[in-house]
C-alpha positions as CSV (number, residue, x, y, z in Angstrom):
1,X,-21.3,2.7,-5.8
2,X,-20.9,1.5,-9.3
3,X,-18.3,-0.8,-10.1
4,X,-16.2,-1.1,-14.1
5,X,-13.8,-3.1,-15.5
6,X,-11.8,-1.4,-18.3
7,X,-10.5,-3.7,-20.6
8,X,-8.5,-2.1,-23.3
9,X,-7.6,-5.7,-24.4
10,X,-10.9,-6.2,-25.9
11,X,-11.5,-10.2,-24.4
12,X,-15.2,-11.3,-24.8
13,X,-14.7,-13.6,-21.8
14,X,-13.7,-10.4,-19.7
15,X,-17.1,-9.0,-20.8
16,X,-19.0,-12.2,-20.5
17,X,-17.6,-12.0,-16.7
18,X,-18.9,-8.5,-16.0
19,X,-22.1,-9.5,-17.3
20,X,-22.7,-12.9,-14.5
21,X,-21.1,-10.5,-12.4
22,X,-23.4,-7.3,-12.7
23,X,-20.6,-4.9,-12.9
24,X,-20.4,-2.5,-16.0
25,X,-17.4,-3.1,-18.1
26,X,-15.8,-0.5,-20.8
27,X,-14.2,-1.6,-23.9
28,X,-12.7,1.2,-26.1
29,X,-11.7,1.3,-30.0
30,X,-7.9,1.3,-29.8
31,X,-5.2,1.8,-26.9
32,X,-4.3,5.4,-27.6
33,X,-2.5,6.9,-24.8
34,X,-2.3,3.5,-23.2
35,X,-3.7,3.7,-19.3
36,X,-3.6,7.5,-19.3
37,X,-6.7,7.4,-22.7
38,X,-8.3,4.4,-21.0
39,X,-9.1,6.2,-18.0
40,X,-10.0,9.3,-20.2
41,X,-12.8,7.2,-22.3
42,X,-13.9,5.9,-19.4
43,X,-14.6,9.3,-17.5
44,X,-16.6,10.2,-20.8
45,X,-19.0,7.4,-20.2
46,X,-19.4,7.2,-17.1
47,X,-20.4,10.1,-14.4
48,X,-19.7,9.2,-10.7
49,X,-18.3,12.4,-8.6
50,X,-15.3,10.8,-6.5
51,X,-13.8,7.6,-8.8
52,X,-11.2,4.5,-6.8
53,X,-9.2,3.3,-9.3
54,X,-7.9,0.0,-9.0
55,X,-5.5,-1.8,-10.7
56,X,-6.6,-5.2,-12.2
57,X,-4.7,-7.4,-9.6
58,X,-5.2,-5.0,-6.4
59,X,-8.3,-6.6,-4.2
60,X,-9.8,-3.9,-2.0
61,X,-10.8,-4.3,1.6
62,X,-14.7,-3.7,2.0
63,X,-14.2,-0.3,3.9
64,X,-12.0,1.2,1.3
65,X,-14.4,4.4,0.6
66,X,-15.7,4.3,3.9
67,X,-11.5,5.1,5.1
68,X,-10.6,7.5,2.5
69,X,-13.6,9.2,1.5
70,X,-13.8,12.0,4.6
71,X,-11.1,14.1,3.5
72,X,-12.6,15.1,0.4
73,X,-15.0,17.1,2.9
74,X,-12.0,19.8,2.0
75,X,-13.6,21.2,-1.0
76,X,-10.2,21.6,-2.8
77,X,-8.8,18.1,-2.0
78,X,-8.3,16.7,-5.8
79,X,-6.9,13.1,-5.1
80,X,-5.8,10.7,-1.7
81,X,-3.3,8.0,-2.4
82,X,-3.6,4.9,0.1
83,X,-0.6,2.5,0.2
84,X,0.4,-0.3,-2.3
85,X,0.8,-3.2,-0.4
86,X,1.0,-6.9,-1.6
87,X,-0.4,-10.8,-1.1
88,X,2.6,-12.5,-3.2
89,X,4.9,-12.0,-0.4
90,X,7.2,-14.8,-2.6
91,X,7.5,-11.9,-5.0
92,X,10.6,-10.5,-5.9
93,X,10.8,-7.3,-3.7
94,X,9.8,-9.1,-0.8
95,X,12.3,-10.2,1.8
96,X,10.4,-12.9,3.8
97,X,11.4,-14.5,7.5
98,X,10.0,-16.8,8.3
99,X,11.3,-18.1,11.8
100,X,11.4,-14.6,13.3
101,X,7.8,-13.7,11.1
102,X,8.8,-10.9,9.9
103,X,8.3,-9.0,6.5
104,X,10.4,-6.3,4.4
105,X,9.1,-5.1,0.9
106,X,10.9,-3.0,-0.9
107,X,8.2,0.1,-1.3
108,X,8.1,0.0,2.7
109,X,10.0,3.3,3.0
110,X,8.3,5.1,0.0
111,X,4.6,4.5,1.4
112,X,5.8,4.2,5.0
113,X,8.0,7.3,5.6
114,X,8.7,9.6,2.0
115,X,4.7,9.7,1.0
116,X,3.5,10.5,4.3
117,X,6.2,12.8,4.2
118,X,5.5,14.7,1.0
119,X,1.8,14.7,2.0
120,X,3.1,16.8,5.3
121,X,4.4,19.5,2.4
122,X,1.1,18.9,0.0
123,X,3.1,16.9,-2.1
124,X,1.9,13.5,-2.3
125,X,0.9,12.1,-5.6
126,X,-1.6,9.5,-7.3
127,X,0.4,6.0,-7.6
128,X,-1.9,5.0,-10.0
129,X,-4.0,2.4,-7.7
130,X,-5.5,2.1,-4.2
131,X,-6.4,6.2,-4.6
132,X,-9.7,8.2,-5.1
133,X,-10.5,11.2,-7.3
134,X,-12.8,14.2,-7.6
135,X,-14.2,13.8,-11.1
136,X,-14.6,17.5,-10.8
137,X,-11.1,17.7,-10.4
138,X,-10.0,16.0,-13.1
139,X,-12.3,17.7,-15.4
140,X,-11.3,21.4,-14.4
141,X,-7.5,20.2,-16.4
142,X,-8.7,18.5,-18.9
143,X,-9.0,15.0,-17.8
144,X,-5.8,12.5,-16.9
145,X,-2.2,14.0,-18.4
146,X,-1.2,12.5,-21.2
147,X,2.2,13.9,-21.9
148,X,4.6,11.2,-19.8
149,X,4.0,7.1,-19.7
150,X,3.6,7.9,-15.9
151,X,0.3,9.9,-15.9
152,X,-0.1,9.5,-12.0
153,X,2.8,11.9,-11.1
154,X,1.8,13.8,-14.2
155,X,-1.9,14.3,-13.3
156,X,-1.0,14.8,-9.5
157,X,1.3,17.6,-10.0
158,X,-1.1,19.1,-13.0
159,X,-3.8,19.3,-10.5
160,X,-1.2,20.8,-7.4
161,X,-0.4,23.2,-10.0
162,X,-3.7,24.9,-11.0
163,X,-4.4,24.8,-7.0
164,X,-5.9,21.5,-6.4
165,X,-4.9,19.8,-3.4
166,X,-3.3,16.3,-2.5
167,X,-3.8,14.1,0.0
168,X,-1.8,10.1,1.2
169,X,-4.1,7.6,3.6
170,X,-1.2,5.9,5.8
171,X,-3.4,2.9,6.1
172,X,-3.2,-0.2,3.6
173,X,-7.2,-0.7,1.9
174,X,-5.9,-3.2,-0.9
175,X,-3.6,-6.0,-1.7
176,X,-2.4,-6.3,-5.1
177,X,0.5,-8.5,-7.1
178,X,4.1,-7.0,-6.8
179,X,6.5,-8.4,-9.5
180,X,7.0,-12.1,-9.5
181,X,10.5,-12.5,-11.2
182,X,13.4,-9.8,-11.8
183,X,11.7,-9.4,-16.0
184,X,8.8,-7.8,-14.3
185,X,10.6,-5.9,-11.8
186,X,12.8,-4.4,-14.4
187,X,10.2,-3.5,-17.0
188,X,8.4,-1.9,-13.8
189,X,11.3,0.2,-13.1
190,X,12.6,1.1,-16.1
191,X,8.8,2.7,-17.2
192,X,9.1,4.7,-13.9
193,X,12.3,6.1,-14.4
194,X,11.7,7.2,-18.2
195,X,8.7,8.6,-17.1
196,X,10.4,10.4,-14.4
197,X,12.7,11.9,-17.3
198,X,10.2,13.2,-19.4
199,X,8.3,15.1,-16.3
200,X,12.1,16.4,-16.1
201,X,12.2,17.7,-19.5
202,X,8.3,18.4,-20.3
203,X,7.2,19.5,-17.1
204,X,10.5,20.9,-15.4
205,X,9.4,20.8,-11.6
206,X,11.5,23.7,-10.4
207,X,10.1,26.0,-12.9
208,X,6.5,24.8,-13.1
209,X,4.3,27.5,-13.1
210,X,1.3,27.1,-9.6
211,X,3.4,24.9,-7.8
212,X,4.6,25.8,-3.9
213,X,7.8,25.9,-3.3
214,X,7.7,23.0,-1.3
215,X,6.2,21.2,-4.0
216,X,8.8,22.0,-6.6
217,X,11.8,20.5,-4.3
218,X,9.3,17.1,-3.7
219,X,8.3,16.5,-7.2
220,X,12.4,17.6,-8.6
221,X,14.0,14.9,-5.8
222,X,11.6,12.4,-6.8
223,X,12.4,12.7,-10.7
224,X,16.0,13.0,-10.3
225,X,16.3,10.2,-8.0
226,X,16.9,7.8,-11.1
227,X,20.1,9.6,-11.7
228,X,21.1,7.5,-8.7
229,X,22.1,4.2,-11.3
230,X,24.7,6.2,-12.4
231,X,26.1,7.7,-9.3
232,X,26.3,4.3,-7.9
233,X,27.6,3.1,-11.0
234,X,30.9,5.4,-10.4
235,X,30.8,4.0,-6.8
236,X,30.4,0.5,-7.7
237,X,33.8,1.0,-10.6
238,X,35.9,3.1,-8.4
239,X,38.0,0.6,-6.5
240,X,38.1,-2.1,-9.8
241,X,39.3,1.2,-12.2
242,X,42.1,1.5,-9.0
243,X,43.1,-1.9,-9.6
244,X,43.4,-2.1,-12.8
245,X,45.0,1.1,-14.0
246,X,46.9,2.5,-10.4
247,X,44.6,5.6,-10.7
248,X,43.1,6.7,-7.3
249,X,39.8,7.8,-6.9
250,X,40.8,10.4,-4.2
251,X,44.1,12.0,-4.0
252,X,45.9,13.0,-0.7
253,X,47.5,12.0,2.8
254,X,46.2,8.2,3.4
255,X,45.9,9.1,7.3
256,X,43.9,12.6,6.8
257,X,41.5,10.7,3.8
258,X,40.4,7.8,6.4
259,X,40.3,10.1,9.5
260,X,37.6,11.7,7.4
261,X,35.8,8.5,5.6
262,X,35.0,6.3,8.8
263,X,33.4,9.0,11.1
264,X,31.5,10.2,7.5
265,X,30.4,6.4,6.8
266,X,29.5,5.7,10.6
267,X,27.6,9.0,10.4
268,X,25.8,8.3,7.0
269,X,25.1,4.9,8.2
270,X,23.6,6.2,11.8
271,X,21.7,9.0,9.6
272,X,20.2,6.3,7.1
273,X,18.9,4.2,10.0
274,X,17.1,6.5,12.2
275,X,15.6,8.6,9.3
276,X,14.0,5.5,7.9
277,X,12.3,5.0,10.8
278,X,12.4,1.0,11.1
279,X,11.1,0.8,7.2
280,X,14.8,0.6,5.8
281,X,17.4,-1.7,6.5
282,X,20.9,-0.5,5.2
283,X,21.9,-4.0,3.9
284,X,18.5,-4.6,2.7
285,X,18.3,-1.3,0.7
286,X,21.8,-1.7,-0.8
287,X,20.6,-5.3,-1.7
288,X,17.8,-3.3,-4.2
289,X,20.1,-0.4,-4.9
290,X,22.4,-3.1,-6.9
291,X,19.4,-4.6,-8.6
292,X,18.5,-2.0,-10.2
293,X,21.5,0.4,-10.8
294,X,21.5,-0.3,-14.7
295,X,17.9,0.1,-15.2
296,X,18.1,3.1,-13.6
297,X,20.9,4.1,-15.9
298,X,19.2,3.4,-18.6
299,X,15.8,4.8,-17.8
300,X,17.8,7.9,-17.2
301,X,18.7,8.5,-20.2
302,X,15.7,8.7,-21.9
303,X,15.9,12.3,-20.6
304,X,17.6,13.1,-24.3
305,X,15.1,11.9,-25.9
306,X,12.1,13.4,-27.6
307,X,10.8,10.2,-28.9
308,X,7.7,9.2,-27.9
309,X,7.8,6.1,-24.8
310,X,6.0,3.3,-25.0
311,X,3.7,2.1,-22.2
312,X,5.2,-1.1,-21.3
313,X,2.6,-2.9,-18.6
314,X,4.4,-4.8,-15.6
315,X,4.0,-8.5,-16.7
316,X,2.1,-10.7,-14.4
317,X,1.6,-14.6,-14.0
318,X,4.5,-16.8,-15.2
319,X,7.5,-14.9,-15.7
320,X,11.1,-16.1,-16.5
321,X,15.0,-14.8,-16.0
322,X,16.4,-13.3,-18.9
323,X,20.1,-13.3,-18.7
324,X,20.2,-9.2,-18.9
325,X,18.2,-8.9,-15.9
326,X,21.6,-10.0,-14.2
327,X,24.2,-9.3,-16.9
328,X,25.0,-6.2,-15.2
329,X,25.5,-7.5,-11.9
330,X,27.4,-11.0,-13.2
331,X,29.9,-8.6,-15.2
332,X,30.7,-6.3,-12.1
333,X,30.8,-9.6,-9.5
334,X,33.6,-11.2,-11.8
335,X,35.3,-7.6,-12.4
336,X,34.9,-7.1,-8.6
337,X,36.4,-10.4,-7.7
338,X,39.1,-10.3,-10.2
339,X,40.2,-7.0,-9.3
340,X,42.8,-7.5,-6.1
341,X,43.9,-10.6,-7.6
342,X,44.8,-8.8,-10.2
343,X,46.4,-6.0,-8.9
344,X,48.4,-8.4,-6.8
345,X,50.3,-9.8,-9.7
346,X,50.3,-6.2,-11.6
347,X,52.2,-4.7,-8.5
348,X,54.2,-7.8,-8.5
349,X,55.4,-8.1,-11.4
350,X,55.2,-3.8,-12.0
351,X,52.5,-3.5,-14.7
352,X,51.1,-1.1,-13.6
353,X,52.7,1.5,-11.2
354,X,50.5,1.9,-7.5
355,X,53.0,4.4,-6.5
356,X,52.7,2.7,-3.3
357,X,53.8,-0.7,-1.9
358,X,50.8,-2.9,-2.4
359,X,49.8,-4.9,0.2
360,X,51.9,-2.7,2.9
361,X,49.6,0.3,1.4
362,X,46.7,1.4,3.2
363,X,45.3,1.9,-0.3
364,X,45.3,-1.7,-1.4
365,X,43.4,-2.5,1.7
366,X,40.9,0.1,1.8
367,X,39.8,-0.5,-2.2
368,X,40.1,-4.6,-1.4
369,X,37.2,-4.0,1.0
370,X,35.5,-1.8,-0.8
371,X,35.1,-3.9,-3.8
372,X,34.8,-7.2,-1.7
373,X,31.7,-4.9,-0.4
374,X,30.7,-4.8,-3.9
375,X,31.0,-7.9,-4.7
376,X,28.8,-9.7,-2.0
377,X,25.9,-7.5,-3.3
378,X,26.1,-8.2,-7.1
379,X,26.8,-11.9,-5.8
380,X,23.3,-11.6,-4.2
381,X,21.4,-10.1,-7.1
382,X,22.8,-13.0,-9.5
383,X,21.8,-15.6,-6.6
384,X,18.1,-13.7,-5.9
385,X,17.9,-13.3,-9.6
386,X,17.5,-16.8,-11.0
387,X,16.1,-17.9,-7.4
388,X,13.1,-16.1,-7.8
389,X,10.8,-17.2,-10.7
390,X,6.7,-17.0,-11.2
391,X,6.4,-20.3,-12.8
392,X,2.0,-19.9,-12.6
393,X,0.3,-18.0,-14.6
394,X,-1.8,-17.4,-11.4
395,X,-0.9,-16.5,-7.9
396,X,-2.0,-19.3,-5.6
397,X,-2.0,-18.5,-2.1
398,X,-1.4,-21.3,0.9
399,X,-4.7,-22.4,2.1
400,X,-5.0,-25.1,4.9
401,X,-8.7,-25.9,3.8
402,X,-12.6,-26.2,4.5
403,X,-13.5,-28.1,8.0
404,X,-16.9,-29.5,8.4
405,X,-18.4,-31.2,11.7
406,X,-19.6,-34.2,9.1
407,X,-17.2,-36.1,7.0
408,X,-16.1,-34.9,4.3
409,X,-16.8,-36.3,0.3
410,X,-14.8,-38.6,-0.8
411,X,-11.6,-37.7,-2.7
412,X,-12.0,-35.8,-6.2
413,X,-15.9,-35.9,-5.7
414,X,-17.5,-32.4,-5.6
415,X,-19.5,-31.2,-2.7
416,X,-22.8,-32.4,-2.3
417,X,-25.6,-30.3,-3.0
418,X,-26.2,-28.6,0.6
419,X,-22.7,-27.8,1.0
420,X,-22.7,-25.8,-2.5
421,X,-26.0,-24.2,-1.5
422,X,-24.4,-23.3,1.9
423,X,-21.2,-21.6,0.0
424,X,-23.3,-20.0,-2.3
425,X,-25.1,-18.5,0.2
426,X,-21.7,-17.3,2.4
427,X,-20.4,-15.8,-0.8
428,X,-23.6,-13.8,-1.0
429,X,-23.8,-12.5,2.1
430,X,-19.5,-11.5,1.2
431,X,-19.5,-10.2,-2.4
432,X,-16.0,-9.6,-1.5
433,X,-15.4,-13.6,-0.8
434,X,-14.0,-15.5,-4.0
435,X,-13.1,-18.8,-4.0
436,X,-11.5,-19.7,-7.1
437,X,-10.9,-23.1,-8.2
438,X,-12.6,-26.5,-8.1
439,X,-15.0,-26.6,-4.8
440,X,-13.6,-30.9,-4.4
441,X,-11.3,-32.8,-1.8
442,X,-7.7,-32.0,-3.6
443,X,-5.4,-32.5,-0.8
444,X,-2.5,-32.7,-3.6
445,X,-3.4,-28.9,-4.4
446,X,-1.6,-28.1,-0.8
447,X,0.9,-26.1,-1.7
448,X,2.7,-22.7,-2.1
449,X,5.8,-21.5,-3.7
450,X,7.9,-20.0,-0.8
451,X,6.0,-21.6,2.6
452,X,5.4,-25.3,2.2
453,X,2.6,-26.3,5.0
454,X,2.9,-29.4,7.2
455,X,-0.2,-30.8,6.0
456,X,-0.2,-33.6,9.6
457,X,0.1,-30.2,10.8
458,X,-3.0,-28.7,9.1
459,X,-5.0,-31.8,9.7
460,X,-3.8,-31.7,13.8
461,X,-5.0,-28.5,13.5
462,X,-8.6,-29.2,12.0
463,X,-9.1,-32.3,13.6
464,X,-9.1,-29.8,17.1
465,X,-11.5,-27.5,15.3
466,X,-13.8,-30.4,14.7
467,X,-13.4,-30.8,11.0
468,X,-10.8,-32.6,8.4
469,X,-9.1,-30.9,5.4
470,X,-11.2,-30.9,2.4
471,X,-9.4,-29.2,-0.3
472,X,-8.0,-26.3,-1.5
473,X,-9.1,-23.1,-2.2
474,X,-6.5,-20.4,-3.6
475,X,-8.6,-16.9,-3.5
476,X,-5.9,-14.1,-2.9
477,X,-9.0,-12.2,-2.0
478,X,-10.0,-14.5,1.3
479,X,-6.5,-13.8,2.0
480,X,-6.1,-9.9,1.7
481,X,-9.8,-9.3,3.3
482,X,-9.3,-11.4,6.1
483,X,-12.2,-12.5,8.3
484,X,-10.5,-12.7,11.3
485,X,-7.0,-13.0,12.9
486,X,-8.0,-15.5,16.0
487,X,-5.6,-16.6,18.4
488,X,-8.5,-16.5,21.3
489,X,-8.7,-20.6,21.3
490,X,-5.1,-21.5,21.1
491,X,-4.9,-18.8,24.1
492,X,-7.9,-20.6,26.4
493,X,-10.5,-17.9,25.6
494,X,-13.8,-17.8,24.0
495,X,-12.8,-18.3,20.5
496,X,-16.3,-16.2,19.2
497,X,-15.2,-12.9,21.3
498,X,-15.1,-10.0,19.5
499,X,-18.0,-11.5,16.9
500,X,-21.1,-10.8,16.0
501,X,-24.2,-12.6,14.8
502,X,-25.8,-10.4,12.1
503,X,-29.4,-12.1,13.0
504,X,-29.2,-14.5,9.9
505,X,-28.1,-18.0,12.2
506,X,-24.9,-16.9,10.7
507,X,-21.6,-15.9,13.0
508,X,-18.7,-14.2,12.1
509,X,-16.1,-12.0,13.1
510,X,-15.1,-8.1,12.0
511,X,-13.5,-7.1,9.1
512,X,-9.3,-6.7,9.9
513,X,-6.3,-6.4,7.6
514,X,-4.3,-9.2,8.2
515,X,-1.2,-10.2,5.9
516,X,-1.3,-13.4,5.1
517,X,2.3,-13.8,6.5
518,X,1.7,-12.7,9.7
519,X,-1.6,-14.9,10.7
520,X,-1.7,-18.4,12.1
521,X,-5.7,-19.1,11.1
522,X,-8.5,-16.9,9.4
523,X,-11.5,-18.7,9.3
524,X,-15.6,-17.6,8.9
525,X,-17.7,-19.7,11.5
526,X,-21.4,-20.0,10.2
527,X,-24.0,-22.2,11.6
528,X,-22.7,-25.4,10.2
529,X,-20.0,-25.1,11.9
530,X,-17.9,-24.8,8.8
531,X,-14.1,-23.1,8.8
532,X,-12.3,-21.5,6.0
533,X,-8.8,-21.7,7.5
534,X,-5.9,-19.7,5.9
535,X,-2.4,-20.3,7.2
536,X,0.9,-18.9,6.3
């Protein structure tokens, strides 16, 4: 294969890059059409049958063709999505435990359970990473879609449409950067769901001409599932607008209303959890729902629009809070916590007419929980908010450090000459390895943003490998490849089984996808009995 980097920022250093690098890199004049026209120039230069494209952050696993390549044996397969999965597990959409060691991400249930779904009803679509497609394909309508600021959807449903067919991979091949602070998440969001609106308007799924049936229903929910900011908003205002102006939001016998809302909640509850299949957490969900109910109200709107959208590109590396990432949510917590209080002293002192008897009303009680409901969750986007920050301009990722048999340099010195020659030669034989950063004894580098390591720990641990920690090595690549998840020592067995020695005096262990939150040590053994150790 034949790797390119397309750089529609036009940065010598990118290209100087390529060059030590051997890859081919593409530079265009101007950014028409933003990602959509860079992909397009580079399919005019460039002449490979079956293209992976890969976002600049996402790190591939070394078997990514090898995985996804066999189902274009079907002549008509077009494109085959793989999931989107992510190293910054201290990002914003990631809900980390770390006693129980367990992980939710926010995409979970789209790439665990709706994808996989829609692939069942050949509706899957091009997420605009971790996916392959047939250059023939793409040709036959003209190259990527232009029409939208999400050309993935676009393009997918383009090529379902003039009989093409699409495929999803349910295994993760690549680790990339999900947003690092609520700015990125919202800029994120806000392009999907504008996009989403002009496939509405320009496209119109139900009505688009080649599509199944099936495929109409798939590619209309998952447009018009940004009009959900604006249901919730209605839901979210209800009980406050009861408080503050007496008005009901449904009329009728008390009794008959809740004999009908608690078997319909416990049922939409009970319906929620066993559909997601494990991948989505009722509180969890709601948690994100709130987030992002006013972006989504706002992207929604762009539906009325016929001005052209700009392309706004998901900020990475050091990201701050902006107040009106959380203005929303601040604005309905203090409405929300107001409300009863107020409605206390307005029934009280008859402001406002309940036409019932306050706090002896079934009424007051009902809408008290109901915004109390609301206003733990806006409480928790405020908190999560301003908690979360990306205060590097790179990701760093926790790395306990490089053992050797001998001692190690002294502190600050760099290694000595065989040791280079030796990592030179590892990172050869692993194109895929990258270790960025200074190769020196930097003990004070030991450190990561949301799991702080017990460094007496890390050296406990090395000293029974053998070694010492020598420094720090922060490659998100070591980290999303994975050369090993090894628990075979701390269990009694031969810590080697399952290796292999590829003939060179070298030994190492098969390529496995192992989050970095879920392993204890991932290390390379070679003959100098050296250890890259990861830990979470």
């Amino acid at each position: 294969h034949k790797t390119y980097l397309l750089d529609d920022g036009a940065r010598d250093e990118v290209k100087a890059m390529c060059e030590e690098l051997s890859i081919g890199y593409i530079r265009r004049v101007g950014n028409a059409n933003a990602k959509a026209g860079n992909l397009n120039f580079a399919l005019s230069v460039t002449s490979g049958e079956f293209i992976l494209q890969l976002d600049a952050d996402h790190v591939p696993l070394p078997n990514i063709l090898d995985r996804m390549l066999g189902h274009f044996n079907n002549p008509k397969m077009a494109v085959v999505q793989s999931p989107q999965d992510f190293y910054n597990v201290d990002s914003f959409t990631h809900i980390v435990n770390d006693e129980g060691r367990r992980l939710w991400e926010e995409n979970r249930i789209f790439y665990s359970l709706i994808q996989p779904g829609r692939d069942y009803w050949g509706a899957s679509f091009f997420c605009g990473s971790c996916g392959i497609i047939r250059r023939s394909a793409l040709e036959s309508i003209g190259g990527f879609s232009t029409e939208t600021i999400i050309e993935d959807m676009e393009t997918t449903m383009r090529l379902n449409a003039a009989g093409w067919e699409s495929g999803y991979h349910n295994e993760t091949l690549a680790y990339g950067l999900s947003p690092g602070a609520a700015e990125a998440y919202h800029v994120q969001r806000l392009r999907w769901g504008q996009g989403a609106m002009q496939i509405l308007r320009k496209l119109k799924p139900l009505t688009m001409e080649g599509l199944t049936l099936k495929q109409r229903i798939c590619y209309f929910a998952g447009t018009v599932t940004y009009w959900e900011g604006w249901q919730k908003f209605v839901f979210y205002m209800m009980p406050v607008l009861y408080f503050f102006t007496g008005i009901l939001p449904v009329g009728g016998d008390e009794n008959a209303f809740l004999l009908r809302l608690f078997p319909y909640v416990f049922l939409a509850i009970l319906a929620f959890e066993l559909l997601s299949r494990g991948t989505g957490y009722l509180l969890l969900s709601e948690r994100y729902t709130m987030i992002r109910f006013f972006t989504y109200m706002m992207a929604a709107l762009a539906i009325f629009t016929k001005k052209p959208l700009k392309f706004n590109v998901t900020p990475k590396g050091h990201s701050g809070v902006p107040f009106s990432t959380y203005a929303p949510q601040l604005v309905l917590f203090i409405l929300s916590l107001t409300a009863p209080i107020f409605g206390t002293l307005a029934y009280r002192y008859h402001w406002i007419d309940y036409t019932s008897s306050g706090w002896g009303a079934k009424a007051f009680w009902v809408n008290s929980v109901w915004v109390l409901w609301n206003c733990y969750f806006a409480g928790y986007v405020v908190k999560h908010s301003l908690a979360i920050k990306q205060q590097r301009d790179d990701h760093r990722i926790a790395v306990i450090g490089m053992a050797e048999t001998a001692l190690g340099p002294p502190r600050g010195a760099p290694l000595p000459a065989e040791q280079e020659r030796r990592l030179a030669a590892l990172l050869d034989r692993h194109p895929a390895l990258y270790c960025d950063g200074p190769r020196a004894h930097d003990e004070a580098a030991q450190t990561t943003t949301t799991q702080a390591a017990d460094t007496a720990a890390e050296q406990a641990y090395l000293a029974d490998l053998g070694g010492e920690l020598l420094g720090d090595y922060p490659g998100p690549e070591l980290v999303a490849l994975g050369y090993a998840f090894c628990r075979n020592r701390e269990a009694g067995r031969d810590p080697y089984a399952g290796g292999e020695t590829p003939g060179d005096g070298t030994f190492r262990y098969p390529v496995v996808s192992v989050p970095v939150w879920a392993s204890d040590a991932i290390y390379i053994d070679i003959a100098a009995r050296r250890h890259f150790c990861l830990g979470a």
